[in-house]
C-alpha positions as CSV (number, residue, x, y, z in Angstrom):
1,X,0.2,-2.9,-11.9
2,X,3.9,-3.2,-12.5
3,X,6.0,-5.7,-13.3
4,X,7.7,-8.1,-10.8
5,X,10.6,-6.4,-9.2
6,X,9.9,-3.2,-10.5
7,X,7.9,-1.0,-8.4
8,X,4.8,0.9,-9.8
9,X,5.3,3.7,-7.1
10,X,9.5,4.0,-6.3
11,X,10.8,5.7,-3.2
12,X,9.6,9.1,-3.0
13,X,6.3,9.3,-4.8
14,X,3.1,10.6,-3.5
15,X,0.5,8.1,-3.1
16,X,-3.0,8.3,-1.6
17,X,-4.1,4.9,0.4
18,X,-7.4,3.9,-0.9
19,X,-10.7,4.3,1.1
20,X,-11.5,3.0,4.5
21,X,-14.0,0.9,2.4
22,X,-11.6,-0.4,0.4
23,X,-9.2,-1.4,3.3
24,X,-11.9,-3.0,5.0
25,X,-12.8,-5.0,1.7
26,X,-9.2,-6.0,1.6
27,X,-8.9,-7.3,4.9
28,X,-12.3,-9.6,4.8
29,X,-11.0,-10.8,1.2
30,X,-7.3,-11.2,1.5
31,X,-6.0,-14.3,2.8
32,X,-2.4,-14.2,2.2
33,X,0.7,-12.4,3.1
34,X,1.2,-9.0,5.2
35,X,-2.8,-8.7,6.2
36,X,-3.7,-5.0,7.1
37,X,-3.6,-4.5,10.4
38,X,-6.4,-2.3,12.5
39,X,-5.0,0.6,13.0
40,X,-3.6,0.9,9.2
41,X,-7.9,1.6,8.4
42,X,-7.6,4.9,10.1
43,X,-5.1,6.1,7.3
44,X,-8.0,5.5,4.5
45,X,-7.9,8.4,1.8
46,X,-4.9,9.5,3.6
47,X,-1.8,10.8,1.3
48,X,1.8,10.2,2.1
49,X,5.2,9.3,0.4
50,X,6.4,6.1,-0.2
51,X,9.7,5.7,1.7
52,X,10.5,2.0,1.2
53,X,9.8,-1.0,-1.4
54,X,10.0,-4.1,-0.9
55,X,8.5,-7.7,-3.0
56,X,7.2,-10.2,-1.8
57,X,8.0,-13.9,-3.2
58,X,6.8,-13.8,-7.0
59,X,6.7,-9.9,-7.1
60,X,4.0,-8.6,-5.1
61,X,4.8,-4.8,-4.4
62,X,5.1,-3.8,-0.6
63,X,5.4,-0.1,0.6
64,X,6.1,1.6,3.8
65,X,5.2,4.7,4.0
66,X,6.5,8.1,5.4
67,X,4.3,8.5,9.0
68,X,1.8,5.8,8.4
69,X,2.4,2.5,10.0
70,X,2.2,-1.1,8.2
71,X,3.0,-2.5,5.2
72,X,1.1,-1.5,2.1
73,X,0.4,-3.9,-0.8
74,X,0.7,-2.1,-4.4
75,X,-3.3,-2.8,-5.0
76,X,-4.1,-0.3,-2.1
77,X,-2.4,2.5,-3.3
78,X,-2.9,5.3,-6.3
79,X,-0.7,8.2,-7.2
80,X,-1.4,11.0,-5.9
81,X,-2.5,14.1,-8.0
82,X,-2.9,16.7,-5.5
């Protein structure tokens, strides 16, 4: 994890979203800000680029991504080594 206000992935790394199950895990357990929304499951495994970076109050990372839609919460995501 990085520290607050400094983002672990900054604009223009490669990131892979983590599995379906792992979204779907997220959105039964998560109970705050920027919930997943249905159609970000679909992108599960998925790699793309992070184009924007945003925090949330107290430094939660948030990403948007390059042709994926939503808002992606720094837990959610790994570099990507291929």
């Amino acid at each position: 994890m990085g520290y607050p206000y400094n983002a672990a992935f900054p604009v223009g790394t490669n990131v892979r979203i983590a599995s379906r199950e792992r979204l779907e895990r997220h959105c039964r357990e998560w109970k705050y800000h920027h919930k997943l929304q249905p159609v970000q499951l679909e992108f599960g495994g998925s790699i793309s680029t992070v184009k924007e970076v945003s925090f949330y109050h107290g430094g939660d990372q948030l990403y948007v991504l390059n042709d994926v839609p939503g808002i992606w919460h720094e837990d959610l995501l790994e570099k990507a080594t291929s």
